[in-house]
Structures are given as C-alpha cells and as structure tokens.
Backbone as a printed PyTorch tensor [residue, N CA C, xyz], in Angstrom:
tensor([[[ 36.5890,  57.5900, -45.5120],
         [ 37.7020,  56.6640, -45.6790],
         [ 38.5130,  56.5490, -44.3950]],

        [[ 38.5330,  57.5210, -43.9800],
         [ 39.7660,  57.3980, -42.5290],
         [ 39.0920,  57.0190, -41.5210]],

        [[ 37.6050,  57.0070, -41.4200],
         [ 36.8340,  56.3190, -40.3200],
         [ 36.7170,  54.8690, -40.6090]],

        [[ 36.6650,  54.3730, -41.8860],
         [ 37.0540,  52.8990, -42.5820],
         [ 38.0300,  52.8360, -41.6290]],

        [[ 39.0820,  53.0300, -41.9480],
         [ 40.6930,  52.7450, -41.6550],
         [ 40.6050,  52.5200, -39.8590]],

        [[ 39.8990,  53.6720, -39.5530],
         [ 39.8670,  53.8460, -37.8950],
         [ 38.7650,  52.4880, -37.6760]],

        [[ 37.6240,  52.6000, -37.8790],
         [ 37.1260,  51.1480, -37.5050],
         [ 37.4310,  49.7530, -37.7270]],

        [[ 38.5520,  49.7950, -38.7620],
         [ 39.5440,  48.2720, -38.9920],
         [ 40.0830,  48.2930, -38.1260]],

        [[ 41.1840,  49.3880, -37.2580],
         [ 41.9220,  48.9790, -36.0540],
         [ 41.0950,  49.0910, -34.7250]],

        [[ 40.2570,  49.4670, -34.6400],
         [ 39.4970,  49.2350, -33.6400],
         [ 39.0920,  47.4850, -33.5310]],

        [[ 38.5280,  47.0360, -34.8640],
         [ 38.4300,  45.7580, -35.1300],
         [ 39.1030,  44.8290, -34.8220]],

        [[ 40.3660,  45.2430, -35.3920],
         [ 41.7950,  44.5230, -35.2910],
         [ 41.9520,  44.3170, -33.6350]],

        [[ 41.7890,  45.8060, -32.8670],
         [ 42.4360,  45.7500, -31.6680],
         [ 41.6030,  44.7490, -30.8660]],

        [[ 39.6870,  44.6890, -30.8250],
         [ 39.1480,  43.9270, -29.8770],
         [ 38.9950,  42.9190, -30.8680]],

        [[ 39.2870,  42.2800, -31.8320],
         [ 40.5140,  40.7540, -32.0600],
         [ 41.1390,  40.3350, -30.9200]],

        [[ 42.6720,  41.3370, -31.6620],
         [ 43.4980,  40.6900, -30.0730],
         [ 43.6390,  40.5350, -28.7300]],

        [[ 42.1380,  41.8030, -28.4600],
         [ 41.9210,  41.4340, -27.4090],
         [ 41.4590,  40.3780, -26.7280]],

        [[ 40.5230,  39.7590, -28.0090],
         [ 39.5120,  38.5270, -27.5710],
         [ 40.6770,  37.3870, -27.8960]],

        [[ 41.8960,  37.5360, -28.6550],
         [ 42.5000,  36.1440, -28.6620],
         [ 43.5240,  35.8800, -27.3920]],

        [[ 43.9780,  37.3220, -26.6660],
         [ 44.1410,  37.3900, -25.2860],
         [ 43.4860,  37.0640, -24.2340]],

        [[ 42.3870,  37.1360, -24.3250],
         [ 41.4810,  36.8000, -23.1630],
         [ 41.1290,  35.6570, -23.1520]],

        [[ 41.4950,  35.0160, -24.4000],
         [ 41.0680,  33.4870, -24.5180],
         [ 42.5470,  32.8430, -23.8760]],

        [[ 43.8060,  33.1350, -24.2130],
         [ 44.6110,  32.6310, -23.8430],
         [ 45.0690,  32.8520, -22.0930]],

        [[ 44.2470,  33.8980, -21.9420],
         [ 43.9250,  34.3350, -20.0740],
         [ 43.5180,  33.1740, -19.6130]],

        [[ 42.3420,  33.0420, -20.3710],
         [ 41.3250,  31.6740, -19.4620],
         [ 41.9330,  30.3770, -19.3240]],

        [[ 42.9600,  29.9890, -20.5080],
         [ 43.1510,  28.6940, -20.7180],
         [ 44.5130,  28.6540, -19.9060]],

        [[ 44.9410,  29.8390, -19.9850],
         [ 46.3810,  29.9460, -18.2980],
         [ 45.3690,  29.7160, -17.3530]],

        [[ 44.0220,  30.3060, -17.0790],
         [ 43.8640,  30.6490, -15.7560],
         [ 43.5250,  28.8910, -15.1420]],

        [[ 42.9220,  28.0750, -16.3850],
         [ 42.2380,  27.1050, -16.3300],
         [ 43.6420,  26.3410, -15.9800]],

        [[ 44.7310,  26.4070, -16.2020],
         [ 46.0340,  25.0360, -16.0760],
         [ 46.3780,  25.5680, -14.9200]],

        [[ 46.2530,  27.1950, -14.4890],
         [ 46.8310,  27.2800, -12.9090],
         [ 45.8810,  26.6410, -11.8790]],

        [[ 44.3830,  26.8710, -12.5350],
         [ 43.4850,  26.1980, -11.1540],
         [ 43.6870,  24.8300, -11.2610]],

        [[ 44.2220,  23.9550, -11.9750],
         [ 44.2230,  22.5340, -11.9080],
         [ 45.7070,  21.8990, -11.1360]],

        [[ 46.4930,  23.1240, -11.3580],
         [ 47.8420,  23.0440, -10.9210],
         [ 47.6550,  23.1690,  -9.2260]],

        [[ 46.6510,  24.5030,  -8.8940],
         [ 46.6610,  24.4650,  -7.5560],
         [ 46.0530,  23.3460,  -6.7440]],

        [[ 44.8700,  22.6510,  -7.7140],
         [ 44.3710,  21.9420,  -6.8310],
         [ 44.9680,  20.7390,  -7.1990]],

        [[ 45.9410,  20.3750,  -7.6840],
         [ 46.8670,  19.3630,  -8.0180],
         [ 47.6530,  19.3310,  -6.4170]],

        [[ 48.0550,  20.4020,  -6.3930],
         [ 49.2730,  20.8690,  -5.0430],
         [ 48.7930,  20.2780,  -3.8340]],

        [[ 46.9570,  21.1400,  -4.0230],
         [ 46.0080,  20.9400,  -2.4730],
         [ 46.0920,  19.6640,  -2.4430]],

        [[ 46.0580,  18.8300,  -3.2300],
         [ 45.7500,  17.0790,  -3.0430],
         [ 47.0410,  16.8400,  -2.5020]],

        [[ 47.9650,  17.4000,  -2.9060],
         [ 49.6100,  16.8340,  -2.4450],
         [ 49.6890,  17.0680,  -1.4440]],

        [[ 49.5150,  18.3390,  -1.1840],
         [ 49.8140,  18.6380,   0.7050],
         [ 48.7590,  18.3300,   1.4670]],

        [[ 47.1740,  17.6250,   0.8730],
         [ 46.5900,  16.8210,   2.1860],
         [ 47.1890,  15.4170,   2.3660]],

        [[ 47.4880,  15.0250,   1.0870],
         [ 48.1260,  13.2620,   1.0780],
         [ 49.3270,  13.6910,   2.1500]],

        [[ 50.5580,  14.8250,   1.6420],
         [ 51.8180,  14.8790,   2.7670],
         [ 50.9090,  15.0340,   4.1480]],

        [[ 50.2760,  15.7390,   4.2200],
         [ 49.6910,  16.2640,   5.6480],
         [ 49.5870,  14.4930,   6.5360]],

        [[ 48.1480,  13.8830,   5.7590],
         [ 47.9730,  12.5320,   6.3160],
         [ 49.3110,  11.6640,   6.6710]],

        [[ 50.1380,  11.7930,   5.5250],
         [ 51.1760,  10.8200,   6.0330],
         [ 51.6630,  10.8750,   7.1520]],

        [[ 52.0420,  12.3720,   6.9300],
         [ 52.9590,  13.2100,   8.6280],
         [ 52.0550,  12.4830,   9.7560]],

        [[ 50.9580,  13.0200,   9.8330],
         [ 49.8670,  12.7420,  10.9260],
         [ 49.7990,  10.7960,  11.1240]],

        [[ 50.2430,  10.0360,  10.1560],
         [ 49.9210,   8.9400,  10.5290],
         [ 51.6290,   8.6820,  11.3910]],

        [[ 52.7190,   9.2350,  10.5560],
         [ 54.1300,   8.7390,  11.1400],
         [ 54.3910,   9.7060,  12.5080]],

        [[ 53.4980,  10.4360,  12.5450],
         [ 53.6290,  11.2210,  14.0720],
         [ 52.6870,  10.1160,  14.8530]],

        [[ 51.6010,   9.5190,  14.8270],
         [ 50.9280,   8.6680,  15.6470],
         [ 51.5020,   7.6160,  15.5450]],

        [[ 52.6130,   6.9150,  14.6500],
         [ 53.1830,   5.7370,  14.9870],
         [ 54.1550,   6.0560,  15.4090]],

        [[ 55.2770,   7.0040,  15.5030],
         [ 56.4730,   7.3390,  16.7980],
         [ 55.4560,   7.4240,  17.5720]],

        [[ 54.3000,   7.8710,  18.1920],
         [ 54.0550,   8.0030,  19.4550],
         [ 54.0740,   7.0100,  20.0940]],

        [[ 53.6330,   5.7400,  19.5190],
         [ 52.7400,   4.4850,  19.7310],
         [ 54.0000,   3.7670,  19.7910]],

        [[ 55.3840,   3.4890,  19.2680],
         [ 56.5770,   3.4670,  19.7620],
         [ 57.1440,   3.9480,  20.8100]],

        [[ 57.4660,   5.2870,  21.1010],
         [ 57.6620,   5.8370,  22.5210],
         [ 56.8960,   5.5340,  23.5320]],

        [[ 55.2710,   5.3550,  23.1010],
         [ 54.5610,   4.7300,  24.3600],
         [ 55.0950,   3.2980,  24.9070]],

        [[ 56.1360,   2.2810,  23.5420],
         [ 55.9340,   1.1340,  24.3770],
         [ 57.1870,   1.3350,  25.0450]],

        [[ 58.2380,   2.3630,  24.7860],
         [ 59.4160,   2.0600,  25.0000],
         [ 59.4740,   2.8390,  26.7960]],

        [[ 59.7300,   1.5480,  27.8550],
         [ 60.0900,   1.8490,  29.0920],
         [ 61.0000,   2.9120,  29.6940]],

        [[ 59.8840,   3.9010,  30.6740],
         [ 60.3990,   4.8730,  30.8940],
         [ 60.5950,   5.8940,  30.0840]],

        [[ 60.5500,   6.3220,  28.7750],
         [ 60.0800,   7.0160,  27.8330],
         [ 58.9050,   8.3560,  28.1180]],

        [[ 57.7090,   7.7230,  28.4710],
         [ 56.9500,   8.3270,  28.8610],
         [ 56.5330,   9.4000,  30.2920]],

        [[ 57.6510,   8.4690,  31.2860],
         [ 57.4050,   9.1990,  32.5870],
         [ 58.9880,  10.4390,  32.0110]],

        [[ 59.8850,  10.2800,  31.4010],
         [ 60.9990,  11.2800,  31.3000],
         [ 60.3250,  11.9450,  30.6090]],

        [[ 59.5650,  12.0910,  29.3010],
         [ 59.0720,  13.1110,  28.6200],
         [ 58.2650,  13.6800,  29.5480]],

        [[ 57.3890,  13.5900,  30.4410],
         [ 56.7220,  14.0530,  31.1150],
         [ 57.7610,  14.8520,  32.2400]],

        [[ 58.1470,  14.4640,  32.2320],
         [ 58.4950,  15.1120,  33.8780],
         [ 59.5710,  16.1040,  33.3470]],

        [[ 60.1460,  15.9730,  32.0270],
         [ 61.1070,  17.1180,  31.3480],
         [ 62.6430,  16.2820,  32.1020]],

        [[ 62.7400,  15.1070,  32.1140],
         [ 64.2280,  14.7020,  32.7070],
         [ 64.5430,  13.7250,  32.0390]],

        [[ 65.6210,  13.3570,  31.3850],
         [ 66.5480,  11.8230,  30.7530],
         [ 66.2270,  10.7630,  31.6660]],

        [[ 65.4140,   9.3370,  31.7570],
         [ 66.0360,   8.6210,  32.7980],
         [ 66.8210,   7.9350,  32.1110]],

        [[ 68.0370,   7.8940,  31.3000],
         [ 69.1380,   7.5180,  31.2840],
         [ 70.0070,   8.0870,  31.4750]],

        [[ 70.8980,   7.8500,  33.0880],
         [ 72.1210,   8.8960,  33.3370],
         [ 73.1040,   8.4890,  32.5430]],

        [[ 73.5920,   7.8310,  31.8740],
         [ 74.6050,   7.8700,  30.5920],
         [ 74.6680,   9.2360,  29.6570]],

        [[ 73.2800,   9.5130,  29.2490],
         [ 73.1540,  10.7080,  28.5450],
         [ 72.3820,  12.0220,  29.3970]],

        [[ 74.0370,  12.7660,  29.2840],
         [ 73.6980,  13.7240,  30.2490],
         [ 72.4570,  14.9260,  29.0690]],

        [[ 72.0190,  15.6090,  29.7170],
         [ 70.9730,  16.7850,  29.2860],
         [ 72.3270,  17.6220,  28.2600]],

        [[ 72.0680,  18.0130,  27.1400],
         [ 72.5790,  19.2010,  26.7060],
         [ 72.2520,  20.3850,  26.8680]],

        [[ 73.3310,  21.2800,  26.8970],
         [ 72.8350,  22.7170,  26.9040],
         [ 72.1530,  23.4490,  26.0850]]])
C-alpha cells in the first residue's frame, strides 16, 4: 500500500514535470520569435542609419569648402571660431 501511495506521487510529480516542460518550450518558443523579431528591427534601424549617414555625406560633399575643412581638421568659416 505505501509503495501504491509512493508511486502516485512519483506519478503526480513527472506530471508536473511534463506540464512544466511543456510550458518551458512554449516560453522558449515566444522568446525565439521575440528575438528574431528584435534582429529584423535592428537590421531595418541599422540600414536606415547607413542610408541617412550616406545621404549627409552626399550633402556635405556638395556643400563648398566642406570637404577641404573636414579634411584638413580647420573651419573655413572665420565667423565661427573652433571651440574648446
């Protein structure tokens, strides 16, 4: 009789184990969709950055004198002095 009793909670216990492990998978399954939800977000942000960094460039390239001051590390507008 008490080995009855002992093999019901044994029963009982790998139950809840198996209704735990099911509810493991189905977290584990909404976090992997969540992460690769994210990965898609931060390549779409990534591209954007990368396209609005190549169109300021393509702006500063047309804008005169722009290009030779970034280069050379100097303002050519003496109105605006260098900050410290």
């Amino acid at each position: 009789m008490a080995d009855l009793k002992h093999l019901d909670q044994i029963a009982e216990r790998v139950e809840r184990l198996l209704l735990r492990h099911e509810e493991l998978q189905r977290t584990n399954t909404l976090l992997q969709q969540q992460v690769q939800a994210l990965q898609h977000e931060r390549d779409t942000l990534k591209s954007r950055l990368n396209t609005a960094r190549a169109r300021i460039d393509a702006l500063l390239d047309r804008l005169p004198g722009v290009s030779a001051a970034l280069e050379g590390g100097t303002d050519s507008d003496p109105s605006h002095p260098e900050r410290p």
